[in-house]
MARLUM-547320 format. One record per residue (C-alpha): residue in three letters; z, y, x. Coordinates in steps of 0.2 Angstrom, whole numbers. Layout:
<rs>
   residuo       z       y       x
       ala       Z       Y       X
...
</rs>
This chain:
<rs>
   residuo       z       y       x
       unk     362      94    -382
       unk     364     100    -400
       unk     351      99    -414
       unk     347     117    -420
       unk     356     112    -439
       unk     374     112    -445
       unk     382      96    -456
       unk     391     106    -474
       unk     410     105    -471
       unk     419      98    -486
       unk     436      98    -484
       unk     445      81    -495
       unk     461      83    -505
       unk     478      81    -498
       unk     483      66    -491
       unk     465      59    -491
       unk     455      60    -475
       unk     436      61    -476
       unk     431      47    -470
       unk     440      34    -480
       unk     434      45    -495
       unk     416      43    -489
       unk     421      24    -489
       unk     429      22    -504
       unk     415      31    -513
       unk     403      20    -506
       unk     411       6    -513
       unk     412      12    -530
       unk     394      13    -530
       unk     390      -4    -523
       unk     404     -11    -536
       unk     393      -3    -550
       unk     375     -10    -544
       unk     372      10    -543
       unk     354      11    -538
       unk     342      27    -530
       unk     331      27    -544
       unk     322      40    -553
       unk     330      29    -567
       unk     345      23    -566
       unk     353       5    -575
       unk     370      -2    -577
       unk     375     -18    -569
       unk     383     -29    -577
       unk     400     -24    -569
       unk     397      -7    -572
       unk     412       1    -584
       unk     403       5    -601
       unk     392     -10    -599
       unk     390     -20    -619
       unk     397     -36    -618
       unk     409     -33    -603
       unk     425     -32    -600
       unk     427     -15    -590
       unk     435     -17    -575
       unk     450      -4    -570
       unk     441       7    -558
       unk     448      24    -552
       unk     437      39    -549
       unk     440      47    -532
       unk     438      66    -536
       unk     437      81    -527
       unk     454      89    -525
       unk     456     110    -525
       unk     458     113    -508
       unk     477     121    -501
       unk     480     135    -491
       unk     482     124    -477
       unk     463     119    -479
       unk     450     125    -471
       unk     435     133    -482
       unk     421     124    -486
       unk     406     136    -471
       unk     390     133    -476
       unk     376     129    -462
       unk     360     139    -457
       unk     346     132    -466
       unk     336     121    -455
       unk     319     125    -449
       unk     306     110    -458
       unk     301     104    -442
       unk     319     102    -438
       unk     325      85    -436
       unk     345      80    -438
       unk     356      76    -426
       unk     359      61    -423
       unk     372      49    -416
       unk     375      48    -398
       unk     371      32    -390
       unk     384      21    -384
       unk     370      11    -376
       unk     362      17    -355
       unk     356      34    -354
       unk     339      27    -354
       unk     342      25    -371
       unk     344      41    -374
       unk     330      53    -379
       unk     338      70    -370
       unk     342      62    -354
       unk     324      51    -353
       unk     316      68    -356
       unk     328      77    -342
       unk     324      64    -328
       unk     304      65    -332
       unk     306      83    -332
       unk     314      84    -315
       unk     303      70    -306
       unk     285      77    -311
       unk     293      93    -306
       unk     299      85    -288
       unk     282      79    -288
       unk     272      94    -286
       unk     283     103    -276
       unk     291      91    -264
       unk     280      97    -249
       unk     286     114    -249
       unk     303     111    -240
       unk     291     109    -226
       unk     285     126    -226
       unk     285     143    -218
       unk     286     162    -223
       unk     268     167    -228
       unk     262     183    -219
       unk     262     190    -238
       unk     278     199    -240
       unk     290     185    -233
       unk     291     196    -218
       unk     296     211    -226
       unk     306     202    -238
       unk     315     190    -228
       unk     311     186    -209
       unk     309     204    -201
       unk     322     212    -216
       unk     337     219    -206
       unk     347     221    -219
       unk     344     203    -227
       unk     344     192    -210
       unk     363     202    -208
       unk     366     191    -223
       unk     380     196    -237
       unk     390     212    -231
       unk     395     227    -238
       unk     383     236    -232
       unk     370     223    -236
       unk     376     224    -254
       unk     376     243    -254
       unk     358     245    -248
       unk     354     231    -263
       unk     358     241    -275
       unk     353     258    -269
       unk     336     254    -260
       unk     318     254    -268
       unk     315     246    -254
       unk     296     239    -255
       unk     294     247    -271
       unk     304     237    -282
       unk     324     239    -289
       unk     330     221    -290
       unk     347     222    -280
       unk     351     203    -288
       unk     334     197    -279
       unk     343     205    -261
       unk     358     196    -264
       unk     350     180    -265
       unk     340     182    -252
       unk     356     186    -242
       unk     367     172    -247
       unk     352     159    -243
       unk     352     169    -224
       unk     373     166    -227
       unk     370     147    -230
       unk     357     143    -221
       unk     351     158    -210
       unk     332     160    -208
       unk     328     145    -213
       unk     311     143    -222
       unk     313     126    -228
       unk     329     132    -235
       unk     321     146    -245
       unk     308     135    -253
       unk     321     122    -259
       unk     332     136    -265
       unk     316     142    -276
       unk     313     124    -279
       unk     330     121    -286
       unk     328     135    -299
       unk     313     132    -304
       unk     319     115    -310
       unk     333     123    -318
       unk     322     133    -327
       unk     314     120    -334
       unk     328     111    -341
       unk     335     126    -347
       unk     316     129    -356
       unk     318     110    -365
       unk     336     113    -369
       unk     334     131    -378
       unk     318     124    -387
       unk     327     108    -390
       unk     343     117    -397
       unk     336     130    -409
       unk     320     118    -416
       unk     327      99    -414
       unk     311      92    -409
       unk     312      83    -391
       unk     296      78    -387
       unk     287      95    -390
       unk     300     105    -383
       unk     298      92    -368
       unk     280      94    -366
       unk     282     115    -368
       unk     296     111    -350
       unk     282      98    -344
       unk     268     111    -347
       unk     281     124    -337
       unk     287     114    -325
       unk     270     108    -316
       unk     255     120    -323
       unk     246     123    -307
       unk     247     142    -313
       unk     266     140    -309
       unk     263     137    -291
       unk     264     154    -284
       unk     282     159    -291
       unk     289     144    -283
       unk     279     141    -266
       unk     281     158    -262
       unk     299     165    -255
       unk     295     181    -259
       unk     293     177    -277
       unk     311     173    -276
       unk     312     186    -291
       unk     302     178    -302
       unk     311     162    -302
       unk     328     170    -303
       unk     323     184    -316
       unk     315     168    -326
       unk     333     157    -326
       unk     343     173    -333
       unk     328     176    -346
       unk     333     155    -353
       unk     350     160    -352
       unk     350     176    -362
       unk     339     165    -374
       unk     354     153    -373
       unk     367     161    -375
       unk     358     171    -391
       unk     356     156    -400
       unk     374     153    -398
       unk     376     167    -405
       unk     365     167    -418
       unk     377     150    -426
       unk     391     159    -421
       unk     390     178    -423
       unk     403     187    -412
       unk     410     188    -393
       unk     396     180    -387
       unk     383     193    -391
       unk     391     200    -374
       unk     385     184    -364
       unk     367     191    -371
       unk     369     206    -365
       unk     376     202    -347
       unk     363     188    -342
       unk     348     203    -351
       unk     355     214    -339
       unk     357     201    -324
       unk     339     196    -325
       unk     332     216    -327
       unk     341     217    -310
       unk     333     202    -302
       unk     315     208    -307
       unk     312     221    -322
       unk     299     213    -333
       unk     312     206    -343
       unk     310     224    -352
       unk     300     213    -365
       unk     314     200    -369
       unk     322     210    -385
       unk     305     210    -394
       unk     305     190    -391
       unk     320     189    -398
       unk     312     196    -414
       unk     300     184    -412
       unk     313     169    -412
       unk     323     175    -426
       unk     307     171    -438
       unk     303     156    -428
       unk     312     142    -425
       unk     328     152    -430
       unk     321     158    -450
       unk     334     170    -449
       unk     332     182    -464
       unk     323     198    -461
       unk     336     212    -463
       unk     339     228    -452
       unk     353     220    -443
       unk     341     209    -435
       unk     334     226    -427
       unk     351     236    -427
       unk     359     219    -414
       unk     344     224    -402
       unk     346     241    -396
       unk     359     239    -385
       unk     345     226    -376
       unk     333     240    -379
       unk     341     252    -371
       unk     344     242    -355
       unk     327     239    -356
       unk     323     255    -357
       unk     334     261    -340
       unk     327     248    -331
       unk     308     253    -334
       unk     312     271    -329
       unk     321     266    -312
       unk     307     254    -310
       unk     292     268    -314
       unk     303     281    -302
       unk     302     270    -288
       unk     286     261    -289
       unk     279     282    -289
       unk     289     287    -275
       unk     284     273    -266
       unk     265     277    -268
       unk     262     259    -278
       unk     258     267    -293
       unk     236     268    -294
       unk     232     287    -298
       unk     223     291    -314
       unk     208     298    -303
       unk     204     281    -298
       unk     205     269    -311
       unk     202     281    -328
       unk     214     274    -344
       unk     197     268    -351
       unk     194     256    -339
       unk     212     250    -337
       unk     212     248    -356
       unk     194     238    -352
       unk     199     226    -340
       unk     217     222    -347
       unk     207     216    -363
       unk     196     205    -350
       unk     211     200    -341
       unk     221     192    -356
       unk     204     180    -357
       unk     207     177    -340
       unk     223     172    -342
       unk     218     162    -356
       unk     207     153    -346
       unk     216     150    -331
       unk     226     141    -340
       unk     218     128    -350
       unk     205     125    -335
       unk     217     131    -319
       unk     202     131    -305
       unk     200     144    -292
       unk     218     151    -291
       unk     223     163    -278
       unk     235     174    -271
       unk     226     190    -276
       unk     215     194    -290
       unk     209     213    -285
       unk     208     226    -296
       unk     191     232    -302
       unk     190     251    -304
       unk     173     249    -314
       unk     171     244    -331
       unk     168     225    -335
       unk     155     218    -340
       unk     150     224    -358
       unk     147     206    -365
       unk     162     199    -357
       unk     174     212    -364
       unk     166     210    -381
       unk     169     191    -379
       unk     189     197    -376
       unk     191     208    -390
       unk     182     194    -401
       unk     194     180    -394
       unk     209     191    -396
       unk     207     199    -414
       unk     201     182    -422
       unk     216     173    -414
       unk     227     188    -419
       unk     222     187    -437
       unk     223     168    -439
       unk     240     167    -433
       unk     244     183    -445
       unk     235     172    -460
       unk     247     159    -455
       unk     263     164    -452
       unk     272     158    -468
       unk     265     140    -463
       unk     265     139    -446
       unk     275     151    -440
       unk     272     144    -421
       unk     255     152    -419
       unk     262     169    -422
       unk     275     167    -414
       unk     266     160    -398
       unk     254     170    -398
       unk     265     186    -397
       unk     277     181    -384
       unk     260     177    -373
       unk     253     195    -376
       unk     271     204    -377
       unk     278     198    -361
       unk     259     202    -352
       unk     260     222    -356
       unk     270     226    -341
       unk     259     218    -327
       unk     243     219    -339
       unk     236     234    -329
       unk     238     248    -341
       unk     251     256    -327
       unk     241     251    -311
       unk     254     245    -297
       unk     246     236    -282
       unk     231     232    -279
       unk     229     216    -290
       unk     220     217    -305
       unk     230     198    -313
       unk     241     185    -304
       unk     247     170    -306
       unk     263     172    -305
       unk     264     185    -319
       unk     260     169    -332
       unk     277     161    -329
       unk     285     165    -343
       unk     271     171    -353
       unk     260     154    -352
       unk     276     148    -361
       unk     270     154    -377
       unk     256     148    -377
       unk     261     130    -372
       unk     272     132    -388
       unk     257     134    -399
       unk     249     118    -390
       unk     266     109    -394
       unk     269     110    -412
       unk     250     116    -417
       unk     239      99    -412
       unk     253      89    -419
       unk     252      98    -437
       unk     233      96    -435
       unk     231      81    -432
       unk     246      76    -446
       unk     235      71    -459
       unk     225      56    -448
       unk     239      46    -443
       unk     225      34    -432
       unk     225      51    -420
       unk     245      50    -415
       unk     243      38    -402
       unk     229      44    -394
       unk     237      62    -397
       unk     253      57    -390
       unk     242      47    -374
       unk     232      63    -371
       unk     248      75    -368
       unk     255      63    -355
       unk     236      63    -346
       unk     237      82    -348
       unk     254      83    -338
       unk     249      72    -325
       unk     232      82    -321
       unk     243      97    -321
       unk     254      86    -311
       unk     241      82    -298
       unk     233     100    -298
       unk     247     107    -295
       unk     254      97    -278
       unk     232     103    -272
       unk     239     122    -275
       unk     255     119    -267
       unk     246     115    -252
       unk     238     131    -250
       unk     253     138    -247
       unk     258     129    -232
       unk     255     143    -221
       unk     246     160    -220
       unk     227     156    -214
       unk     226     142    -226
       unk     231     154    -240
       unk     220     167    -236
       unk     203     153    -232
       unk     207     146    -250
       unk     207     165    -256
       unk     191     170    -249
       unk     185     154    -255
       unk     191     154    -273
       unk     186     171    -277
       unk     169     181    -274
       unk     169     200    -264
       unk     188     199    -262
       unk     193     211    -249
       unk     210     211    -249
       unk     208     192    -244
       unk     196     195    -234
       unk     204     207    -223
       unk     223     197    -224
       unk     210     182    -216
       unk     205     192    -202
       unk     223     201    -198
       unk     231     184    -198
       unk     215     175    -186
       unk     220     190    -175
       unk     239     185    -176
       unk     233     170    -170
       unk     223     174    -157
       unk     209     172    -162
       unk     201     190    -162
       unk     182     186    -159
       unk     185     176    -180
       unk     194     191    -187
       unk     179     204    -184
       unk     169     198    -198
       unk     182     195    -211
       unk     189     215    -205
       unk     169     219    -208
       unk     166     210    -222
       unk     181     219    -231
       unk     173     235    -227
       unk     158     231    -235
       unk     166     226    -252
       unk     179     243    -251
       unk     173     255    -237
       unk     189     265    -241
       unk     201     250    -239
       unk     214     262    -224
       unk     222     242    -220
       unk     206     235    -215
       unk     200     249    -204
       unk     215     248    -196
       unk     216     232    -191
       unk     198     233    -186
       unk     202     247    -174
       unk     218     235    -167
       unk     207     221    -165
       unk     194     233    -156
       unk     205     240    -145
       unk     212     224    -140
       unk     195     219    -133
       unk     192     235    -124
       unk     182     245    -137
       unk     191     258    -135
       unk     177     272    -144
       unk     175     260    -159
       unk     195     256    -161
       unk     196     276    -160
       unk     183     277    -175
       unk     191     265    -187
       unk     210     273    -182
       unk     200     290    -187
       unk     192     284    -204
       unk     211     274    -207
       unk     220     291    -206
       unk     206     301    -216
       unk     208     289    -231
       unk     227     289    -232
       unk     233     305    -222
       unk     251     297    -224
       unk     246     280    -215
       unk     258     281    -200
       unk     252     267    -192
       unk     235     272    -191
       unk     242     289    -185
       unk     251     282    -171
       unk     237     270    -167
       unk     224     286    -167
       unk     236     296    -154
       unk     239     280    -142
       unk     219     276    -140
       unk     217     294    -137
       unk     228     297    -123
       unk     221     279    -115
       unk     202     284    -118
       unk     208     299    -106
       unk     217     288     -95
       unk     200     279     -95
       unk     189     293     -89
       unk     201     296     -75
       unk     201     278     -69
       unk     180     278     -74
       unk     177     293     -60
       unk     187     282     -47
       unk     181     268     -50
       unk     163     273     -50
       unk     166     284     -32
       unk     175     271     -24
       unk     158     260     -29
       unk     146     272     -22
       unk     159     273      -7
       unk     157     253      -5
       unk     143     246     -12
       unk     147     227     -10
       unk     169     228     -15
       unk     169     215     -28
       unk     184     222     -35
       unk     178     241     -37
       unk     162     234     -43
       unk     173     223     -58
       unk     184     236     -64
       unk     171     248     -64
       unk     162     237     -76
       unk     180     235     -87
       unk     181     255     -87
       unk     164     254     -95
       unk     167     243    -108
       unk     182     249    -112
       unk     171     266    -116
       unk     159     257    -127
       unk     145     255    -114
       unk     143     239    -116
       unk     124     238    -107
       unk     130     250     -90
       unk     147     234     -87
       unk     133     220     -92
       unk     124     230     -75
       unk     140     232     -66
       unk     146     214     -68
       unk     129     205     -62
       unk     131     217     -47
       unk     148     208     -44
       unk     139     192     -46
       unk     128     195     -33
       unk     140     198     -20
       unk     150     180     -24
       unk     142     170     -39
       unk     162     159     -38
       unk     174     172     -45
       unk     177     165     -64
       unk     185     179     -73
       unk     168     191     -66
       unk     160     177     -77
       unk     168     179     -90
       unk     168     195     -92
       unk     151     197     -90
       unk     149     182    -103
       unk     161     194    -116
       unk     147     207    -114
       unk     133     195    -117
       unk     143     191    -133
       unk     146     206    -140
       unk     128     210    -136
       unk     123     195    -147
       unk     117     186    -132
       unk     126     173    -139
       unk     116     158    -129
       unk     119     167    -113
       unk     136     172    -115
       unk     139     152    -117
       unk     131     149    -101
       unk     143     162     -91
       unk     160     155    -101
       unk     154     136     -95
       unk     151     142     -77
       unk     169     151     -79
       unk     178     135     -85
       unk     167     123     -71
       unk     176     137     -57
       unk     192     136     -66
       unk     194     122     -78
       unk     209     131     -85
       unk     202     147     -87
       unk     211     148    -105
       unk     200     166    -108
       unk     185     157    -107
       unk     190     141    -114
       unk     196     150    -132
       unk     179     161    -131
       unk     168     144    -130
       unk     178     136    -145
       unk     174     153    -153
       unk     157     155    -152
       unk     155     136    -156
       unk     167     138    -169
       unk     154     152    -178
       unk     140     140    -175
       unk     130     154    -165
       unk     127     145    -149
       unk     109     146    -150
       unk     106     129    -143
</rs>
């Protein structure tokens, strides 16, 4: 790689070449005992010395270049933290500084996220993005690519994120082991392509190699990798490198390859659109490390970027609102989003220099913060803001930073509410790296004036990557599949209840309905109005006979959001059965009063009633089947289900263990035992 400066080009007189001009220059000194002193004295050899003979010498002099010449280009002027370039080493690449850096970078990197080519699709989007996404498991067709680039599908425009996704179905089809290395591989990339660009337009190795480390391993940097679906992030992030790449080439060179600036700008909007902020960084890199002068060219050379940027945020904002993603004014006020984005950045802020408690969802708070806190922000970000204003001219860095961390936030800060979280981790991707750049040229300037400190400086940065290092293989492990994503989310983060109700759907997925009831309720007790978790509810209920209750949630599901479909369709199908079910409840009960002792009208009478809700008339009707013959174990167990949803958690054990000592593999009772133990509500 390049250092960022440029040698002067001097072109020798005809017939001369440089190098033995350099040479013979060098001799002439030496042979006159020429010395690098403030003053300088004649040796004794020197012509003009008293007393000497003088020597026949000839001056080697500049010659006036020919047409043939090329003219003398000046270089850039060299940032002062810039170092030279220097020679290549002949000796093994371990010699070299670039290529150590490159191998580190890629092994911590290796490190962290080795374990994910092991995993599945998360119940978070995968599905919709990847594994039940018809037009993504067809792989790459015409059709395929057409629908990329026309859809909005899951309220996003990023037709080069659909490729993707469809050339890794093409290579490897729905593999998800396959899918995490692919984001694995270009999360690497990313990170070279972070220590080359820094490399290349400052010269420094070793910050720019922590600013990649930093990148590469922060635990905050988990999500966008571990996750498929943040497929976007990764691939938007390795075109945002490029762009910055490819403008630094253009910056030493002015000319055609403004257009590679242009096309990889306008390949990453397409993979995920908050690149929208990428011209304003570019601002920010022409006053540092690239010093370029300020003049209105530097502004006039952006608007073509601008106004890509500006296309992509209006085809962005159209299909986020006709997808219902955008949050209505009504019920988060401008004054409250304005509040909790300013709380936010300190969030961010802390994440990131103590990352604890990370998880997938962050939700939104439609109140206003906490009056000290947001004092604390505003504080925070003003005092920093004016420091690095105050300083600009000397350490250009903090500014510099410090902007690119708050610039490249403003489109996910919450200002324009989509979704339903309020921050997340994989928003600081690209943005933590301005701050890491502050860290890396800041506590070496700060501690440049006690040079005992470089050591332990230079000892503390490697310690710092290796705790991220470590931190972040712990995160990575969360996302080993969806249960312990969502545990670690309800753990990690307090009244959360889109985790709390993801926990309960995905229990249910698993089979384990009697689980997912709290987590459903506890959801609806943080956000009453949450349509998903009343849904669910209702599925759950139904699933177990409560039919009257599942018809209640369905009801309140549809009332919420009108246009939930699901819920709709779930309302009509309990209706039509709860009908069914007073049919088949007057049978039942008749052919009961016709046969008092039939077993079998005795049991489904006691189903229809539960089915209803009437949980104490089946208790009845089950104990009557009992009585005619105490060795039938799925009467048991039903009555045991009863017991258990009646709270009678001690009795309802008792009927499960007489179920499984009829039938040892009665797997009913077996998974309604581990239940109930499982909730520590044996009573015993």
């Amino acid at each position: 790689m390049s250092g960022g400066g440029h040698r002067l080009a001097t072109n020798i007189g005809a017939g001369t070449s440089p190098s033995s001009s350099v040479l013979e220059s060098s001799n002439l000194l030496l042979a006159c005992g020429v010395e690098r002193h403030s003053q300088l004295r004649r040796a004794p050899n020197c012509p003009g010395a008293i007393g000497v003979p003088r020597h026949n010498v000839s001056l080697v002099r500049l010659q006036t270049p020919t047409s043939t010449d090329r003219p003398l280009r000046p270089s850039a002027p060299r940032p002062r933290d810039q170092h030279g370039p220097t020679a290549a080493p002949t000796g093994p690449w371990w010699h070299n500084q670039e290529m150590v850096a490159c191998v580190a970078l890629v092994s911590i990197t290796l490190l962290a996220f080795a374990a994910v080519r092991d995993f599945g699709f998360v119940d978070y989007d995968d599905l919709n993005y990847v594994a039940d996404n018809p037009h993504v498991r067809q792989a790459l067709t015409w059709g395929g690519v057409r629908w990329a680039f026309t859809s909005g599908y899951f309220a996003n425009w990023h037709p080069l994120t659909w490729l993707s996704h469809m050339l890794d179905v093409q290579l490897f089809g729905v593999n998800a082991g396959a899918h995490h290395a692919v984001n694995l591989s270009l999360h690497i990339l990313n990170t070279l392509l972070l220590f080359g660009v820094l490399r290349r337009m400052t010269g420094a190795i070793w910050r720019s190699a922590f600013v990649a480390a930093l990148f590469a391993v922060h635990p905050m940097h988990v999500e966008s990798v571990a996750w498929v679906s943040e497929r976007k992030d990764v691939l938007s992030t390795l075109f945002w490198f490029l762009t910055l790449w490819a403008y630094a080439a253009y910056v030493r060179r002015p000319g055609w390859r403004y257009a590679l600036v242009v096309v990889c700008f306008a390949l990453g909007l397409m993979s995920k659109p908050m690149l929208v902020t990428l011209p304003f960084v570019l601002l920010l890199l022409d006053v540092w490390p690239l010093r370029r002068p300020f003049a209105r060219k530097l502004v006039w050379e952006k608007l073509p970027l601008l106004a890509l940027a500006m296309a992509s945020s209006v085809v962005t904002i159209l299909v986020q609102r006709q997808s219902g993603a955008v949050v209505r004014l009504d019920l988060i006020p401008v004054s409250t989003r304005f509040a909790n984005a300013l709380v936010v950045y300190l969030r961010y802020i802390e994440k990131m220099f103590w990352p604890t408690d990370l998880a997938a969802m962050y939700p939104v708070s439609r109140t206003l913060p906490d009056p000290g806190l947001l004092a604390l922000s505003v504080v925070l970000l003003l005092t920093v803001t004016v420091a690095a204003i105050g300083s600009v001219h000397r350490f250009p860095y903090l500014l510099v930073g410090w902007l690119w961390f708050l610039g490249t936030l403003v489109p996910v800060i919450g200002i324009v509410q989509v979704g339903a979280q309020s921050m997340a981790d994989r928003y600081s991707y690209v943005p933590l790296v301005g701050v890491f750049i502050i860290l890396a040229w800041g506590v070496p300037d700060l501690v440049a004036h006690w040079p005992r400190l470089r050591v332990p400086t230079q000892a503390t940065a490697v310690v710092v990557v290796c705790a991220c290092t470590m931190a972040a293989m712990r995160q990575v492990g969360y996302w080993r599949n969806s249960r312990a994503l969502w545990e670690h989310a309800v753990e990690a983060t307090d009244d959360n209840y889109f985790a709390q109700a993801s926990l309960g759907y995905v229990l249910w997925k698993e089979g384990h309905a009697d689980e997912a009831i709290p987590h459903l309720q506890e959801s609806l007790r943080i956000r009453p109005d949450f349509p998903e978790a009343h849904n669910n509810l209702g599925v759950v209920l139904a699933g177990r006979g409560q039919l009257d209750e599942a018809l209640s949630q369905f009801a309140e599901a549809v009332r919420v959001n009108p246009g939930y479909e699901a819920a709709r369709d779930n309302l009509s199908a309990t209706n039509a059965k709860l009908r069914t079910l007073d049919t088949s409840l007057a049978h039942y009960a008749d052919a009961v009063r016709a046969r008092p002792n039939d077993l079998a009208a005795r049991n489904e009478l006691g189903a229809a009633l539960a089915a209803q809700g009437r949980i104490d008339d089946a208790i009845e009707q089950f104990r009557a089947a009992i009585n005619i013959d105490p060795n039938q174990p799925d009467v048991h167990f039903n009555l045991g289900a009863m017991l258990d949803r009646r709270g009678r958690t001690a009795d309802a054990v008792e009927q499960f263990r007489i179920a499984l000592r009829l039938n040892p593999g009665h797997a009913a009772a077996r998974e309604a035992l581990d239940g109930v133990t499982r909730r520590g509500r044996t009573g015993r």
